[in-house]
VOGU-3710 file (C-alpha; in Angstrom, 3 decimals, decimal comma):
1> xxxxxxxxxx> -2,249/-10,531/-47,683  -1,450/-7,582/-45,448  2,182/-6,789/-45,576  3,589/-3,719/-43,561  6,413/-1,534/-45,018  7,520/1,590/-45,914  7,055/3,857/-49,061  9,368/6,754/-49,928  6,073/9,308/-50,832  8,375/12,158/-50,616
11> xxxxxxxxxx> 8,730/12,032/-54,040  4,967/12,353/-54,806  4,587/15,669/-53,734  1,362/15,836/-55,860  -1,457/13,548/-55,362  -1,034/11,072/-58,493  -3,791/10,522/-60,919  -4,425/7,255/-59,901  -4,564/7,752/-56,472  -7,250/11,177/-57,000
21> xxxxxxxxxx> -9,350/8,800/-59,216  -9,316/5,858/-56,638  -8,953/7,574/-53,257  -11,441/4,772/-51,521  -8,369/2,681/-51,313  -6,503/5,030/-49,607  -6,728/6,085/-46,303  -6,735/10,144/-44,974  -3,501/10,333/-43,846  -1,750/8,603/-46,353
31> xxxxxxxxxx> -3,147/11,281/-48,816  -2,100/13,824/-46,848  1,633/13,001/-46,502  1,755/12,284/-50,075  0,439/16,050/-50,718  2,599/17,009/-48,181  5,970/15,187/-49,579  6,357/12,688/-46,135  7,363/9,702/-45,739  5,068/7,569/-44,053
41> xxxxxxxxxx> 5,084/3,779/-42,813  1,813/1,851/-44,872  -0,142/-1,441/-44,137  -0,167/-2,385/-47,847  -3,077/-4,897/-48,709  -3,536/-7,212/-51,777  -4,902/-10,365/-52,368  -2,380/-13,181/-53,557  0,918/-15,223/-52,653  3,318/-13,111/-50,718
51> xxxxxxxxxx> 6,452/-14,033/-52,930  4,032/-12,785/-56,313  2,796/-9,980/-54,783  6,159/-8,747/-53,966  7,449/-9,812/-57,817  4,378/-7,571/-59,257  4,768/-4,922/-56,639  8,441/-4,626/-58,405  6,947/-5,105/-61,990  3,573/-2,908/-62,289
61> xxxxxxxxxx> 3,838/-1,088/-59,247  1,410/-0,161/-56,588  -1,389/1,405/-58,961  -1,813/-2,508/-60,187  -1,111/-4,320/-57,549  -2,313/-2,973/-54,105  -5,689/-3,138/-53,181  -5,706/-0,846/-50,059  -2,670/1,115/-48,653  -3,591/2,066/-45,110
71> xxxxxxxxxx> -1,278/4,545/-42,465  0,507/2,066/-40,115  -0,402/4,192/-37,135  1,403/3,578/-33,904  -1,179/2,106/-30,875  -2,038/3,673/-28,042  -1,906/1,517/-24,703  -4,674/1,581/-22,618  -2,962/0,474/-19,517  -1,475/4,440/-19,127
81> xxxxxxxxxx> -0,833/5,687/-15,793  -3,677/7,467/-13,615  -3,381/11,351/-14,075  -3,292/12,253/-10,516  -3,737/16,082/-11,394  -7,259/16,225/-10,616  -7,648/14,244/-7,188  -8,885/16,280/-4,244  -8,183/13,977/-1,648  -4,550/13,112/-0,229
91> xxxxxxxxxx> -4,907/9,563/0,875  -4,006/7,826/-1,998  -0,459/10,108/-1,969  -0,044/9,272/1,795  0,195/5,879/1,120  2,401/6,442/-2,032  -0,153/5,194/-4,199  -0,157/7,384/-7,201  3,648/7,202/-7,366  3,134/3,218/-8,447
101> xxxxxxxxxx> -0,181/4,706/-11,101  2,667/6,859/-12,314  5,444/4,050/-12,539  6,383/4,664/-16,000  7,882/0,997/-17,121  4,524/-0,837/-15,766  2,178/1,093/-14,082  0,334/-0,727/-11,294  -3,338/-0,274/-10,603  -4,501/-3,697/-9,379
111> xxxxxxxxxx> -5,810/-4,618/-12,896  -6,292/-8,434/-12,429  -6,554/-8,873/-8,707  -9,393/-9,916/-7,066  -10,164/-8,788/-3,591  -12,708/-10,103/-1,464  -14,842/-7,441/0,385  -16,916/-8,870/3,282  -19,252/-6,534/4,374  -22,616/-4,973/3,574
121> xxxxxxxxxx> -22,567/-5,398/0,002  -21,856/-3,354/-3,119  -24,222/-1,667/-5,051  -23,275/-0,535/-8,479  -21,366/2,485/-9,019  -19,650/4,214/-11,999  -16,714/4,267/-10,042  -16,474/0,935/-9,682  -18,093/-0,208/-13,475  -18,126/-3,707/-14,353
131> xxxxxxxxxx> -15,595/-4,496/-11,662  -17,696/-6,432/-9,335  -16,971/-9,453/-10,773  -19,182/-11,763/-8,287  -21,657/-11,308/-5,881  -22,821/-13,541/-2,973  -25,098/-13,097/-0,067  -24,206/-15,079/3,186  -26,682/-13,505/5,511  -29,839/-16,054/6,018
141> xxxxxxxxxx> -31,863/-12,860/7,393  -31,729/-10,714/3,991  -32,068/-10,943/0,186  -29,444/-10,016/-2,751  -26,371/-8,426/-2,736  -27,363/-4,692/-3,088  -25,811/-2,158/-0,252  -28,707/-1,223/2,039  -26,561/-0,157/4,595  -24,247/1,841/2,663
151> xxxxxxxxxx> -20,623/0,546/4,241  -19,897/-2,468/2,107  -19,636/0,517/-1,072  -17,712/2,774/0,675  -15,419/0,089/1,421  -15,008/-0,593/-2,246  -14,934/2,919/-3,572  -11,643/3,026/-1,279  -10,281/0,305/-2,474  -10,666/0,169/-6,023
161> xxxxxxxxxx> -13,038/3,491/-7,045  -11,815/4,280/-10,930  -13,301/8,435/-10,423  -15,469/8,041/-13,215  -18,371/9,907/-11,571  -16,367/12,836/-10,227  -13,413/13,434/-13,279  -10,822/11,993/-11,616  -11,055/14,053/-8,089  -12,035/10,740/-6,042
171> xxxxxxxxxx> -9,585/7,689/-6,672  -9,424/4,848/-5,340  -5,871/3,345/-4,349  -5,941/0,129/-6,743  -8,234/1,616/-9,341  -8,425/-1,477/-11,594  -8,714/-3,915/-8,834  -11,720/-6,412/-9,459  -13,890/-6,973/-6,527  -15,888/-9,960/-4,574
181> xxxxxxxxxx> -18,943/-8,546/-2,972  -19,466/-11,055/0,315  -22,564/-9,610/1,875  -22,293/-10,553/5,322  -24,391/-7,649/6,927  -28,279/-6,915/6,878  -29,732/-2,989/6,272  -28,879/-2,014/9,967  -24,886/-3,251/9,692  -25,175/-6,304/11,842
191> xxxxxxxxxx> -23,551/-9,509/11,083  -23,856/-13,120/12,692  -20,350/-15,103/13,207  -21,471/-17,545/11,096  -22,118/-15,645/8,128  -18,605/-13,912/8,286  -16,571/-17,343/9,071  -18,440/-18,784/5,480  -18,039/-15,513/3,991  -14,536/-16,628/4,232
201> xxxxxxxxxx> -14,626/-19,810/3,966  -16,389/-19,089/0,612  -13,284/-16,906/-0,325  -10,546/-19,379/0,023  -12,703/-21,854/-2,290  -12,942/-20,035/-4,909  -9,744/-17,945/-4,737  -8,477/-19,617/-7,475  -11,449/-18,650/-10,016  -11,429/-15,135/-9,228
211> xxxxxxxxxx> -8,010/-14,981/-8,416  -8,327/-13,502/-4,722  -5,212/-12,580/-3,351  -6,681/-10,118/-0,872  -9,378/-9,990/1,523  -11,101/-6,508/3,454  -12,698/-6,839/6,525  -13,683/-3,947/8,255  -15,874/-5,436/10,774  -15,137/-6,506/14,711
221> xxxxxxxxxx> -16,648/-9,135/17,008  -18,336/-7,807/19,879  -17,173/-10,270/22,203  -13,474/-9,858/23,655  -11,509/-13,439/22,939  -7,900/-14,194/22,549  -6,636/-15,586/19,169  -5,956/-18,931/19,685  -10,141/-19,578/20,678  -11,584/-17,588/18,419
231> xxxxxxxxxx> -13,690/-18,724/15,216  -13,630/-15,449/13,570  -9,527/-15,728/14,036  -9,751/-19,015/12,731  -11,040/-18,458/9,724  -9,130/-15,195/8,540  -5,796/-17,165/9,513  -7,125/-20,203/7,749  -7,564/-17,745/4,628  -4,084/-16,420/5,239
241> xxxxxxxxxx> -2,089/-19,479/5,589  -4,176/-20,214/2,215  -2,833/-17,489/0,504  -4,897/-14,781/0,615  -3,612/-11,705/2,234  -5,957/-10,347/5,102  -6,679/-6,521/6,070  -8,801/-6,028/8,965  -9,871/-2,557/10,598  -8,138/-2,120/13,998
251> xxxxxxxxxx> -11,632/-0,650/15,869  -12,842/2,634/16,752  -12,580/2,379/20,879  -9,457/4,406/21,406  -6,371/2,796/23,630  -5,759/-0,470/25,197  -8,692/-1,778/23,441  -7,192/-4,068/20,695  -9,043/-6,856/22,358  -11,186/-7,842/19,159
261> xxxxxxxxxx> -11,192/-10,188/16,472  -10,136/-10,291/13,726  -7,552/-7,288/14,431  -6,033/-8,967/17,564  -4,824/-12,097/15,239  -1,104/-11,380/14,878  -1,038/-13,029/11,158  -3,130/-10,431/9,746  -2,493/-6,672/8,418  -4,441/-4,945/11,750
271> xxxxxxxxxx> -4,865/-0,988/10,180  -5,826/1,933/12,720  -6,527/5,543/11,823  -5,180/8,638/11,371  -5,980/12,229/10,626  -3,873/13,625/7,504  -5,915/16,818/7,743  -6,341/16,962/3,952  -2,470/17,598/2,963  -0,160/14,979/1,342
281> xxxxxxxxxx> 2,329/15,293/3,879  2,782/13,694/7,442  4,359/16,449/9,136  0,897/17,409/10,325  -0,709/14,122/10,446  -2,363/13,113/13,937  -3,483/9,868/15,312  -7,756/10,020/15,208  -9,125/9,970/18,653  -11,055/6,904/18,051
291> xxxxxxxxxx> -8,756/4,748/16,743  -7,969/1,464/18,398  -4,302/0,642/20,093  -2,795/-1,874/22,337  -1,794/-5,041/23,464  -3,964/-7,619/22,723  -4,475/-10,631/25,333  -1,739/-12,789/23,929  0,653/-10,027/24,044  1,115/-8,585/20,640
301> xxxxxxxxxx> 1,095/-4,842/19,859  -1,677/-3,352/17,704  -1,940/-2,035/15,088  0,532/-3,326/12,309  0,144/-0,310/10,445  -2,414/3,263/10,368  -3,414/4,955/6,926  -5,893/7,633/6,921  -9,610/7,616/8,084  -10,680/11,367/8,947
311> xxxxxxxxxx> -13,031/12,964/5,919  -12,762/10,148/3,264  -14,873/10,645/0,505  -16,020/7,590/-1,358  -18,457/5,923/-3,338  -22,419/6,178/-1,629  -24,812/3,286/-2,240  -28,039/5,262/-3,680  -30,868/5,353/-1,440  -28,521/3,055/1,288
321> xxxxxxxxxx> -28,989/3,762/5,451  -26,316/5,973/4,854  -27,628/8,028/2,258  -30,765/8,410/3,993  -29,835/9,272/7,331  -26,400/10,781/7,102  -27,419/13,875/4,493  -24,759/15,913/5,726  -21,658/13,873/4,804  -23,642/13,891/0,903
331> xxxxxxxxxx> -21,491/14,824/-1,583  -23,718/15,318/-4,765  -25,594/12,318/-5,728  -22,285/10,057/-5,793  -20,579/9,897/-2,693  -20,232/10,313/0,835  -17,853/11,353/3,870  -16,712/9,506/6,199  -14,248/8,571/8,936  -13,196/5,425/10,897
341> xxxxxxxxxx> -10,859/2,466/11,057  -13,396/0,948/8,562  -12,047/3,679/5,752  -8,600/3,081/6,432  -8,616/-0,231/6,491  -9,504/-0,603/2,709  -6,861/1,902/1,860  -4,154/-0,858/3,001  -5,920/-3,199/0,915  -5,585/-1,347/-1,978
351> xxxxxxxxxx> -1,728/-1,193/-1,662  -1,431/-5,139/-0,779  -3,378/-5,424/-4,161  -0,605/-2,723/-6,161  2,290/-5,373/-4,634  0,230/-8,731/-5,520  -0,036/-6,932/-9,200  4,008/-6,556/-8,776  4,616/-9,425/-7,564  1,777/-12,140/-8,364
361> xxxxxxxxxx> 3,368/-14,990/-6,446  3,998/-13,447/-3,231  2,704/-14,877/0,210  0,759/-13,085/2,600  3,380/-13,251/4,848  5,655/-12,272/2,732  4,071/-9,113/1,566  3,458/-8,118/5,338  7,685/-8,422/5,803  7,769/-6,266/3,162
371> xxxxxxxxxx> 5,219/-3,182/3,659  6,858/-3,784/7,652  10,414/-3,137/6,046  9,442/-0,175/3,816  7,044/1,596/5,920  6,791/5,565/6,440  7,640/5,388/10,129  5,534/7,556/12,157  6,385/9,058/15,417  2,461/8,798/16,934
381> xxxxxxxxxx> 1,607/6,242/19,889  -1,060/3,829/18,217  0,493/4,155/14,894  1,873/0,512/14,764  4,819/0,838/11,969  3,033/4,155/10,248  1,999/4,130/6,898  2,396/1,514/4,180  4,131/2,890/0,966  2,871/1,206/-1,768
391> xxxxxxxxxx> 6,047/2,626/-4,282  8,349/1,995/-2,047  7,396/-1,630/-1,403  7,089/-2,316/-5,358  10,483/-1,182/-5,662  11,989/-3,001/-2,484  14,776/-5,705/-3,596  15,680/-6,855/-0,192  15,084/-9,997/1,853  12,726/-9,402/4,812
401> xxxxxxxxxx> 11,758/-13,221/5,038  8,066/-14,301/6,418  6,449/-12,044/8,662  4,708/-15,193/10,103  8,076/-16,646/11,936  7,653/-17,792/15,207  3,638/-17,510/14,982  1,280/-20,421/16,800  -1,580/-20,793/14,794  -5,328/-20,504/16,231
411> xxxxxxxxxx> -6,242/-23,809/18,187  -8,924/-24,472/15,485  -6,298/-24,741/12,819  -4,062/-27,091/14,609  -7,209/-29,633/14,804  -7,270/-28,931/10,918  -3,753/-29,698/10,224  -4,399/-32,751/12,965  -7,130/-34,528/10,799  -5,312/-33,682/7,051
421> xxxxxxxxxx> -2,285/-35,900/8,732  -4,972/-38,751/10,295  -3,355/-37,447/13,836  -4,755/-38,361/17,311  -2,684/-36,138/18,869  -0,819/-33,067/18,195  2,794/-33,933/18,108  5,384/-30,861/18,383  5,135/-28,797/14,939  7,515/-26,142/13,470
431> xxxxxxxxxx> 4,685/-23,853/12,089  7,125/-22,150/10,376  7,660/-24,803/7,950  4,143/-26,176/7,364  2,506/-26,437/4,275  -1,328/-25,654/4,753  -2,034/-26,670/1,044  -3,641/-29,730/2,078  -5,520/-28,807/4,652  -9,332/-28,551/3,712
441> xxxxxxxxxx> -11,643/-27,019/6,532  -14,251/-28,253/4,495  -13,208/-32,214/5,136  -13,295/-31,822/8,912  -16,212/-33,200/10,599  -16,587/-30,850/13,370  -19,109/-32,941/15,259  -16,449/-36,076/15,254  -13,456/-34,334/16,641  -12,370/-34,704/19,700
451> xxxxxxxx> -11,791/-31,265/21,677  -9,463/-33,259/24,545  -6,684/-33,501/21,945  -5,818/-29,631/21,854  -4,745/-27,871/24,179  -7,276/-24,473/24,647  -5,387/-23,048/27,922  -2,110/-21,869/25,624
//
């Protein structure tokens, strides 16, 4: 029996003969309040019926009775705020980040999210521990799921880097976060279509296992297509109208070039860059040269939102492409500098992973309405909405409704939806209002559909 309560040892100032001769059964600190005349709470322990115990506690006292009397010391959480004291970079502050580490009633650091990175590959890190919780390799060209390349890392150190390896001065925005590793990429960063689209694919299968609510692509087609045609659109939509909330890099080619998929799909969170020349503060933030803006060809502007992607240090794949060629962004042995829609990117998927931790039963939509409603607005062309704040989103109470309104889905998904509802023909559809739960990509037989029933010209 192990029965918690509390013994007046203030009037034991002296250590009692039984206890000197027996101090085994006591632990440290109960001896020292007892010399010291506190009263302390004790874990008594005995063997024996609760009800007779508590009868001979009364008749012979504890000398007879009690086996073990043990300090009931209080417990210590684990799940304690990040101490952002030591971080020596700003971008996790830009984006409010360490305001929802620091929440005191729950603080939010993506513990139990997965989020699907589809890149290069991760290679292990003590910044990101034993956080990569699976590991699958979708290019046919290359073996494992090891970062030769060095991106796929640096992607994740963003995202979810814990600053084991550097004290605390390199954090990552969701630093609890558990991540997919979808290699996609070979050593030199190149990627086929196909391997991205069952990258994916792969993702939305298996979201429920490893509970992926949020997928990083910082990647772009090299071919210019419009939305509705494009595979690589139709399978980032397909995961978002699954659930899963999508973050794609915006490019690197500067103005009126948001031509590329995935960031000219209008479902998905499209991020561009900017420069927040190493201070927490905006007032001196710049757009990056590079960074991709526009109008895509079906008319929407991008990007949905910019977060920082000058000088970001982040975890380096040992003995990667990077590491080998690129000696002069080296930090020490750990990590690496770099810049580029690719960094920023992650940085948004880091806060959509703080809100799904908030909020575990929000839709991707959903979420977008919201970091749309609460975002630090910028006053930079190419900036989209500005930055994301990841605080001020957790604490949002409002109704923004689904970003998604009014959307047509990608042509691809339409012949989906067609042959879960044993359609011919597409009939008029509210989008709005569809449920995509029972549509399986997987139960299609692409060779058996007939192409004449959609529409590809709108």
């Amino acid at each position: 029996m192990i029965a918690a309560t509390s013994l007046a040892l203030a009037g034991m100032p002296a250590v009692p003969a039984w206890a000197a001769s027996n101090r085994a059964h006591l632990d440290r600190e109960v001896l020292k309040a007892m010399q010291q005349g506190r009263r302390m709470p004790v874990i008594l322990v005995a063997h024996g019926e609760l009800n007779a115990l508590e009868a001979d506690l009364r008749r012979t006292g504890v000398k007879n009775t009690v086996e073990r009397i043990i300090y009931d010391a209080p417990v210590q959480l684990t799940d304690t705020a990040f101490d952002p004291s030591a971080l020596a970079t700003a971008y996790p502050t830009v984006v409010d980040a360490v305001a929802a580490w620091g929440n005191g009633v729950a603080p939010l650091t993506g513990s139990g999210v997965g989020i699907a990175v589809i890149d290069s590959g991760i290679s292990a890190h003590p910044d990101l521990g034993g956080r990569v919780i699976m590991d699958r390799n979708f290019n046919a060209t290359v073996t494992g799921t090891d970062d030769a390349y060095g991106h796929g890392t640096a992607v994740a150190g963003i995202i979810a880097g814990d600053g084991t390896a550097s004290a605390g001065r390199y954090i990552g925005i969701a630093p609890e976060a558990n991540l997919i590793n979808l290699r996609v990429n070979d050593g030199t960063g190149a990627a086929p279509t196909s391997a991205i689209m069952n990258a994916i694919l792969w993702a939305v299968l298996n979201k429920d296992t490893f509970n992926i609510r949020v997928m990083n692509l910082s990647l772009q087609a090299t071919v210019q297509e419009g939305y509705q045609t494009s595979p690589i659109d139709a399978a980032v939509e397909y995961a978002w109208l699954k659930g899963i909330v999508v973050v794609v890099a915006a490019g690197n080619n500067g103005p009126n070039s948001a031509l590329y998929a995935p960031a000219n799909d209008p479902y998905v969170i499209t991020v561009g860059a900017t420069d927040d020349h190493g201070s927490a503060t905006a007032a001196d933030d710049t757009l990056a040269g590079f960074s991709t803006y526009g109008v895509t060809q079906d008319g929407f502007s991008k990007p949905d939102f910019v977060a920082p992607g000058r000088r970001i240090i982040t975890t380096l794949a040992p003995n990667s492409n990077f590491a080998l060629n690129y000696p002069a962004y080296v930090l020490g042995d750990q990590y690496i500098q770099l810049s580029g829609t690719s960094v920023a990117a992650p940085i948004v998927s880091g806060v959509a992973a703080l809100y799904v931790e908030s909020r575990p039963n929000v839709r991707p939509g959903q979420l977008k309405g919201v970091l749309l409603a609460t975002a630090s607005r910028l006053t930079l062309t190419g900036a989209g909405t500005g930055y994301p704040d990841a605080a001020a989103a957790i604490a949002y109470i409002g109704l923004t409704g689904n970003a998604d309104r009014g959307l047509d889905p990608n042509n691809y998904l339409k012949v989906l939806y067609m042959a879960a509802h044993d359609l011919a023909t597409l009939p008029v559809v509210s989008w709005d209002t569809v449920s995509w739960d029972s549509v399986s990509w997987s139960s299609v037989s692409w060779s058996s559909v007939s192409w004449d029933a959609v529409s590809w010209s709108d």
